[in-house]
C-alpha positions as CSV (number, residue, x, y, z in Angstrom):
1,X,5.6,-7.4,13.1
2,X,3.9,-8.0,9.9
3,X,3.7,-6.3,6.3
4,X,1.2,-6.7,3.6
5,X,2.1,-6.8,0.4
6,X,-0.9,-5.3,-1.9
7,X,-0.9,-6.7,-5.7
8,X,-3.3,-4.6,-7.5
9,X,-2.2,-6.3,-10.9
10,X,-5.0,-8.6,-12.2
11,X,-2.3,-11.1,-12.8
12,X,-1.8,-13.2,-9.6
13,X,2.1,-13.9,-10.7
14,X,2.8,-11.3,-12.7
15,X,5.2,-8.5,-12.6
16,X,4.0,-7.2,-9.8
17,X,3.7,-10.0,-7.8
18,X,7.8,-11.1,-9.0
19,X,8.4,-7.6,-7.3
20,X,7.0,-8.1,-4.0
21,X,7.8,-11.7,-3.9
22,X,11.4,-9.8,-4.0
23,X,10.4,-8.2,-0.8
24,X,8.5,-10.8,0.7
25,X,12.1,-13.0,1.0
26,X,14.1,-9.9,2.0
27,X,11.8,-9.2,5.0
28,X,12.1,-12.9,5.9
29,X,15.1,-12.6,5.9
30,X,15.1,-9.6,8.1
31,X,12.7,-11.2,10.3
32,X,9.5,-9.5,9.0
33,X,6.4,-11.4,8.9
34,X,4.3,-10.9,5.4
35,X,1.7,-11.7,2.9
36,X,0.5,-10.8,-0.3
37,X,-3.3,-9.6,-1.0
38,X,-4.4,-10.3,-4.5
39,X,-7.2,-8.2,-5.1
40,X,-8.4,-10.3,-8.6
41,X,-9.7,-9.4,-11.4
42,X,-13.6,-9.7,-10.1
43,X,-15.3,-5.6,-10.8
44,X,-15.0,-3.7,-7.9
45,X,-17.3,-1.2,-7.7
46,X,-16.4,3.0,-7.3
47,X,-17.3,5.0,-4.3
48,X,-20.9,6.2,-4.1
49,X,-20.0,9.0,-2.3
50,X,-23.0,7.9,-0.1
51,X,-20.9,8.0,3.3
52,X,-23.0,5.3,5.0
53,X,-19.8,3.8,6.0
54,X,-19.7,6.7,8.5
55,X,-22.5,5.1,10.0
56,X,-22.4,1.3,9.4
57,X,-18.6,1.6,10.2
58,X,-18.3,0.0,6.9
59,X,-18.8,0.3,2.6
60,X,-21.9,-0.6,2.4
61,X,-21.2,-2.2,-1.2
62,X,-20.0,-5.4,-0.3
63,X,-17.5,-6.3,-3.3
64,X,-14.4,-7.4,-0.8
65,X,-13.3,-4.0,0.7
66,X,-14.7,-4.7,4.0
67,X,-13.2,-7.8,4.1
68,X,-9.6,-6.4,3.2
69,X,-9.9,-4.0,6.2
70,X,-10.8,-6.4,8.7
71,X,-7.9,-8.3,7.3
72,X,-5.6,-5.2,7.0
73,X,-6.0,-4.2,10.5
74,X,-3.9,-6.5,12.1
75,X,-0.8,-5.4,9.8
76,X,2.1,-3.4,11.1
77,X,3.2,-2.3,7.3
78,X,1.8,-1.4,4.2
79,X,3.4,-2.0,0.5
80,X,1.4,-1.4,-2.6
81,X,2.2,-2.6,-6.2
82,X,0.7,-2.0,-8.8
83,X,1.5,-2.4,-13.1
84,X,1.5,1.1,-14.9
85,X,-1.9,2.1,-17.5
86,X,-1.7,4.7,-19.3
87,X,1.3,6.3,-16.9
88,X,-1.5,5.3,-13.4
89,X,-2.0,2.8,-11.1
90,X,-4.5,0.0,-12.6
91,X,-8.3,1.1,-12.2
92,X,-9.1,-1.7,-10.4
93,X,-6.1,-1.2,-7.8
94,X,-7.3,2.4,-7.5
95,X,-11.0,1.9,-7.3
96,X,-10.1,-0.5,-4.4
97,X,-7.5,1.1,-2.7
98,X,-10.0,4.6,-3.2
99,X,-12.7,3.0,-0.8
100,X,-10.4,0.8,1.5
101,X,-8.7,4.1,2.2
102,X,-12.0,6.6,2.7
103,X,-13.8,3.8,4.8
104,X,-11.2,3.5,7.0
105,X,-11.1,7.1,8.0
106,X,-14.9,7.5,7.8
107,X,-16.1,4.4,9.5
108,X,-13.7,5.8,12.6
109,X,-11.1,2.9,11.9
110,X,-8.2,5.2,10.7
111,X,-5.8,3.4,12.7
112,X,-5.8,0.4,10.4
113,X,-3.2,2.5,8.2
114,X,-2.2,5.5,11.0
115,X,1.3,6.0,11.7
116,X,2.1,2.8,10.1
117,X,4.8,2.8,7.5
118,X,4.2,2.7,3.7
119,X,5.8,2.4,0.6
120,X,4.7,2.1,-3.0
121,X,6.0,-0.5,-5.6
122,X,5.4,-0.3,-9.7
123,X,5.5,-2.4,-13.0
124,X,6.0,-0.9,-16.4
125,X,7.2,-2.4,-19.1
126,X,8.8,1.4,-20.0
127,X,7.3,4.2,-18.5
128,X,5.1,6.4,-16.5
129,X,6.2,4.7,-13.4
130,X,7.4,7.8,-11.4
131,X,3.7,9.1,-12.0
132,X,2.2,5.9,-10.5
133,X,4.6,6.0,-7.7
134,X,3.0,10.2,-7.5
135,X,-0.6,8.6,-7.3
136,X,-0.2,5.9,-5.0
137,X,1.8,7.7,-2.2
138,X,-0.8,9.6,-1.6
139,X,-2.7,7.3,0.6
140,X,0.1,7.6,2.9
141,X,0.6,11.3,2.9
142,X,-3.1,11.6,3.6
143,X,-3.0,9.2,6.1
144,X,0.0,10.2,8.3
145,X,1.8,7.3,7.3
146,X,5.7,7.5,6.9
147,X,6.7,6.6,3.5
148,X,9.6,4.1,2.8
149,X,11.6,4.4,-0.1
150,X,14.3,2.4,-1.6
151,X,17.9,3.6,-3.1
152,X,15.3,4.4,-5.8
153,X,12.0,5.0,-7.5
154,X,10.6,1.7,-6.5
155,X,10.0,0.2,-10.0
156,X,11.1,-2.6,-11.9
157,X,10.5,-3.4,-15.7
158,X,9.5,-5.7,-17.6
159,X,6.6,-7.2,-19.6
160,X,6.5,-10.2,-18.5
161,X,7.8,-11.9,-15.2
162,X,10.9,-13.4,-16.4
163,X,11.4,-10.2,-17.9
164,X,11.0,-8.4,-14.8
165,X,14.2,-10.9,-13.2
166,X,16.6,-9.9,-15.7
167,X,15.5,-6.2,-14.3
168,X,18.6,-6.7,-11.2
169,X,19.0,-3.3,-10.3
170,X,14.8,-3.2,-10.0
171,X,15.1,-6.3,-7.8
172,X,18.0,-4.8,-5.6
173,X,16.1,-2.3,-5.1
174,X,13.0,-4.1,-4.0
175,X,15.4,-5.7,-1.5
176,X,16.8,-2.7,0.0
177,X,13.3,-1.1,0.5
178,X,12.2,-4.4,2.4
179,X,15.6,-3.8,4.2
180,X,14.2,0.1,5.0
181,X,11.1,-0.9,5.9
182,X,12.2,-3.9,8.6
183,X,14.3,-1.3,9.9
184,X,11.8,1.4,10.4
185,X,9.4,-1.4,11.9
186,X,12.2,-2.0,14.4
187,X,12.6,1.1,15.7
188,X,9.2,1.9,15.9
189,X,9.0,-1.5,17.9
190,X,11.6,-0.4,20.2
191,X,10.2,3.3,20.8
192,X,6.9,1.6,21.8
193,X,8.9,-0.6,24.7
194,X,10.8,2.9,25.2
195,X,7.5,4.3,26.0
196,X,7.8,7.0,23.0
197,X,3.7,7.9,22.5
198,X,2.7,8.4,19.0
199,X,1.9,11.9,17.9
200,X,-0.8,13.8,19.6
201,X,-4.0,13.6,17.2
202,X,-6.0,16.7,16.8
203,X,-9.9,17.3,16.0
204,X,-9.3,17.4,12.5
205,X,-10.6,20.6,10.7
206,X,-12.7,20.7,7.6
207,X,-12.5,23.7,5.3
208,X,-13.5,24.5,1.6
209,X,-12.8,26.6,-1.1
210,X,-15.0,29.0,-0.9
211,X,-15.4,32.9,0.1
């Protein structure tokens, strides 16, 4: 069993990453597998809206996304950090995470995040974190995925890293949610070898707006 950590900060070993290294040591500990993706800071390009990943079965702008779904797909767990702008998720985190998410479904390789467990993880030096956590869980809701939360909002604070370890109720925190999250894994494990199916999928309906 294996989670990946998502840092969508720019800074490699920043605040975010002080946060999921939190987790990272926790689900050792619990005997989780995981590593952490640094996206970068190189520009990552927006959706065209051009849906040829429905037919090339993948974004046809070639930026890294493709390669963090080939990666992504042999993951069991999903956590994504991310610092706070402006009360959101960093552009570059959501740009990313925007097309990693739609290519997957489109390109017909939705069960790179189906049924797998996620949970989100911000930064803020003071606020808007609750709305970032808002934003970024719904990949999961969108995606069928179960989300994992700690004993809190999953934030810590801080602006800078040292900062963010003087933040030790943010840090327990982190450590309870890897806790959650190697549990859930667990059980999930042990319905498979039960022979517990996952839920039936459906042809999924399309409707709009409009009279």
């Amino acid at each position: 069993m294996k989670v990946l950590l998502f840092n969508g900060s720019p800074h490699k070993d920043g605040c975010v990453f002080t946060a999921l290294n939190e987790i990272k040591k926790t689900l050792q500990e619990e005997g989780i597998e995981s590593e952490i993706y640094h996206i970068g800071t190189k520009t990552i390009s927006g959706c065209r809206a051009c849906r040829a990943c429905a037919k090339l079965g993948k974004c046809v702008i070639d930026d890294g996304v493709n390669e963090f779904l080939e990666y992504a797909k042999d993951f069991d767990g999903f956590i994504l950090g991310s610092p706070v702008y402006y009360a959101a998720a960093a552009g570059g985190a959501i740009t990313f995470l925007n097309r990693a998410f739609f290519t997957a479904f489109m390109s017909g390789r939705g069960d790179i995040f189906l049924h797998k467990p996620g949970a989100a993880v911000v930064s803020a030096r003071r606020a808007g974190t609750t709305a970032t956590l808002d934003q970024l869980n719904k990949y999961f809701t969108i995606t069928e995925m179960p989300i994992i939360s700690g004993r809190y909002w999953n934030m810590v604070h801080g602006h800078t890293a040292e900062d963010v370890m003087k933040d030790l109720e943010g840090l327990q925190n982190m450590r309870i949610l890897a806790r959650n999250m190697a549990y859930y894994l667990k059980c999930q494990e042990a319905g498979k070898k039960a022979g517990i199916e996952l839920p039936k999928q459906e042809e999924i309906i399309f409707t709009d707006f409009i009279r």
